[in-house]
C-alpha positions in Angstrom: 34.1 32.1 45.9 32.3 31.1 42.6 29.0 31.3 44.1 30.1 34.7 45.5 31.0 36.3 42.4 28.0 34.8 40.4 25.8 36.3 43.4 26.9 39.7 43.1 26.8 39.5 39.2 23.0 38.7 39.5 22.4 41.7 42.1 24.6 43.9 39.5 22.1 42.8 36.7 18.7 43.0 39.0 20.3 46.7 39.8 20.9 47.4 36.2 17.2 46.4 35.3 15.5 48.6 38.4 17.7 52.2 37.1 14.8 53.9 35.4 15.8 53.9 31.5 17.3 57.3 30.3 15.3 59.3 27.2 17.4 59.5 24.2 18.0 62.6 23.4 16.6 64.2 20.6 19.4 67.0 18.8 17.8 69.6 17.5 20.4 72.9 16.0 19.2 76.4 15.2 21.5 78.3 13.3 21.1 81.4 11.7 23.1 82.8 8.9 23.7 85.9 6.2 23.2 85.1 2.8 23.5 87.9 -0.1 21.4 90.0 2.3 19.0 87.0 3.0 18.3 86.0 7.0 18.3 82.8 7.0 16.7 80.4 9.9 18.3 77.0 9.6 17.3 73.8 11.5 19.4 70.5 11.7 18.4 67.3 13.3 21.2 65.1 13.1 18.9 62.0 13.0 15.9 63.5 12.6 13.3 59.3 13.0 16.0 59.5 16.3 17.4 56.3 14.5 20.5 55.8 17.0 17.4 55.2 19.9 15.9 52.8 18.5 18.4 50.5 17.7 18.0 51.4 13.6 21.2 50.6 11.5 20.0 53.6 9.3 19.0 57.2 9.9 18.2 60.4 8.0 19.7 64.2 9.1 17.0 66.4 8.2 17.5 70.7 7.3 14.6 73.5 7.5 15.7 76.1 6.0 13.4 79.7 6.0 14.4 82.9 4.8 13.1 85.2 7.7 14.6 88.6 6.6 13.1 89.6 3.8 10.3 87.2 4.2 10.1 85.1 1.3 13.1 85.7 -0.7 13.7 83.2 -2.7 17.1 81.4 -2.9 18.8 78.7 -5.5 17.6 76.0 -3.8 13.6 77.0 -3.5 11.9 80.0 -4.8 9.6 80.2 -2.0 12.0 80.8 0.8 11.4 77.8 2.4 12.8 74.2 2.0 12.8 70.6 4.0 15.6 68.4 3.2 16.5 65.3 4.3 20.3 63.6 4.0 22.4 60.7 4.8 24.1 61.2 8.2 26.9 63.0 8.1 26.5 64.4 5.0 25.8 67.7 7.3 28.7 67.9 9.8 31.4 66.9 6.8 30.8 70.2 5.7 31.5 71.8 8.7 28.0 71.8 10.3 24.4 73.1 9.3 25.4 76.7 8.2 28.5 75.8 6.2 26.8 73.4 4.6 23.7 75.3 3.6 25.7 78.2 2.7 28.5 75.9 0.3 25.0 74.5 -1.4 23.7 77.9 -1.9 26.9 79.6 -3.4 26.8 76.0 -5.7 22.9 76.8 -6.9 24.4 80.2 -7.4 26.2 79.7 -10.3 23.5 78.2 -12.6 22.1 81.0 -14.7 18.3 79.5 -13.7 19.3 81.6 -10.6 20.0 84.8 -11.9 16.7 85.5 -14.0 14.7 84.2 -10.6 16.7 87.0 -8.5 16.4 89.2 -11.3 12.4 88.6 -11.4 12.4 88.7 -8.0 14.5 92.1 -7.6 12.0 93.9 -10.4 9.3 95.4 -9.1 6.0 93.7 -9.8 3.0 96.2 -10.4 0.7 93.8 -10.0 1.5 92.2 -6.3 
């Protein structure tokens, strides 16, 4: 009965080897969200180098965030509109996910007075543009 069961494990293992190997999958999440009349395009990669796959014991979560409405708004945390960032993983999803994070970070950059004279540059009218 030894022999039987060692047979079958073998067979189980040759099976095992022959199933074509699944892709890893590769999470991507848009979001979009409504910041003091900004649109903003947000998109998470929860492990962005797809760490998890390859067997890596570390990882990075990675954020693009784009204003889209109007186009080139600045905000706290770039004055271009536009910002890649990279994290620890789960820094993201303690925060409730990409949007409540991005929109806890922004309300934080909010309060530093650097902010308020590049929104109030911003806001002016520039003759010369």
């Amino acid at each position: 009965m030894a022999v039987r069961r060692r047979r079958q494990a073998a067979q189980a293992e040759e099976s095992a080897a022959e199933a074509p190997a699944q892709e890893p999958v590769h999470v991507v999440i848009d979001v979009e969200l409504v910041w003091q009349g900004r649109t903003i395009a947000v998109r998470f990669e929860p492990d962005y180098l797809d760490s998890e796959a390859r067997g890596l014991s570390y990882g990075h979560s990675h954020l693009d965030i784009e204003v889209t409405s109007p186009k080139r708004a600045p905000l706290p945390i770039t004055e271009t509109g536009y910002l890649s960032h990279f994290s620890q993983p789960g820094t993201v999803e303690e925060y409730g996910g990409p949007a409540a994070f991005v929109e806890s970070w922004l309300n934080e950059e909010a309060k530093k007075p650097a902010w308020r004279r590049i929104e109030a540059r911003w806001l002016q009218l520039d003759l010369f543009e």
